[in-house]
C-alpha positions in Angstrom: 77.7 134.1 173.9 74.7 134.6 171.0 76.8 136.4 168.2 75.8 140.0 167.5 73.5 140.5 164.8 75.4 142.1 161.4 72.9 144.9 160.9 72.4 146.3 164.4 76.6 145.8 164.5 76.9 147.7 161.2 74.5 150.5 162.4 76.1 151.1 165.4 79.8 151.1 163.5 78.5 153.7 161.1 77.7 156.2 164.2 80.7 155.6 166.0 78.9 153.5 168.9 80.1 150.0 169.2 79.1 148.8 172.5 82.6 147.3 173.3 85.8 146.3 171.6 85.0 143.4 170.6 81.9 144.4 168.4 84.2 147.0 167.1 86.5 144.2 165.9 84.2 141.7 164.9 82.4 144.7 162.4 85.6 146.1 161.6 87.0 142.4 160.1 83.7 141.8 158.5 83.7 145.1 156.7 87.6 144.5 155.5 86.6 141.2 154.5 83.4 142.2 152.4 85.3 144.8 151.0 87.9 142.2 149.6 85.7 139.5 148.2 85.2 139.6 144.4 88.2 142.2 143.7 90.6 141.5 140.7 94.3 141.0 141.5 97.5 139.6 138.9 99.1 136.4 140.2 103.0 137.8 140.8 104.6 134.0 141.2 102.9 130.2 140.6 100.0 129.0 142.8 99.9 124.9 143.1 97.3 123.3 144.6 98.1 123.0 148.1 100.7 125.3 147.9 100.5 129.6 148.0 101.3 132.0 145.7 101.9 135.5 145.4 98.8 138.2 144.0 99.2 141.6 143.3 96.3 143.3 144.6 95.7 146.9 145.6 99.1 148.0 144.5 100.6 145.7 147.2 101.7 141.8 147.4 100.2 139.2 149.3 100.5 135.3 149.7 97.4 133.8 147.8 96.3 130.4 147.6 93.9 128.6 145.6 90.7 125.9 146.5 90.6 124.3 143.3 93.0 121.8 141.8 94.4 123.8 139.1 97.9 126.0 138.9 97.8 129.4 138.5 100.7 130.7 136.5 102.0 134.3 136.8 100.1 136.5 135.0 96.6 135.1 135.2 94.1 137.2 136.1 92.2 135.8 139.7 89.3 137.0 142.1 89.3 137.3 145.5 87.0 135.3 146.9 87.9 135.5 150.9 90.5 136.0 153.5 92.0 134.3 155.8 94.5 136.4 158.4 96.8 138.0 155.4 96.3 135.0 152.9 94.3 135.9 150.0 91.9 133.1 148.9 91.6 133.6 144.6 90.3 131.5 142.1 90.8 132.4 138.5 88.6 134.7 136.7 89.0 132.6 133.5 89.5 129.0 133.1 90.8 129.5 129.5 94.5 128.2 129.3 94.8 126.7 132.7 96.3 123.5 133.6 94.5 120.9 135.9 97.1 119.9 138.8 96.7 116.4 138.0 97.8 116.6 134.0 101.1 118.6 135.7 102.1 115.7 137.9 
């Protein structure tokens, strides 16, 4: 199956006409997710490297984890970059006072 091109997608979304149920979920996840990417949240409890967190973002809480090899402590400020089912992917929005995972262990 070719995947459906974005623009003729988001076109027919905004009037209402996808041509099936899938289109209207594939658009519909696309749309949540570019709505997402490079939002500020406030990391709620630790991220380690290989391990999630917690972010508040929007007024709610959700698991969060982090690509690069550094820990997140609560407090820092972090953007979200993607999502993945209900897990927030953040990375920090400064570098300034982080710790590298490998100077923790």
């Amino acid at each position: 199956m070719k995947a459906p091109n974005f623009l003729n997608l988001f076109k027919r979304f905004r009037s209402k006409q996808p041509q099936n149920s899938l289109e209207f979920a594939t658009l519909s996840v696309a749309v949540s997710q570019y709505r997402l990417r490079d939002d500020i949240g406030t990391v709620s409890k630790t991220i380690h490297p290989q391990q999630p967190g917690r972010v508040e973002y929007r007024a709610t809480w959700w698991d969060a984890v982090c690509p690069h090899d550094i820990v997140l402590p609560a407090g820092t400020q972090v953007r979200v970059i993607e999502t993945i089912n209900i897990t927030l992917v953040v990375e920090p929005v400064s570098l300034n006072g982080l710790t590298n995972a490998s100077d923790v262990a």
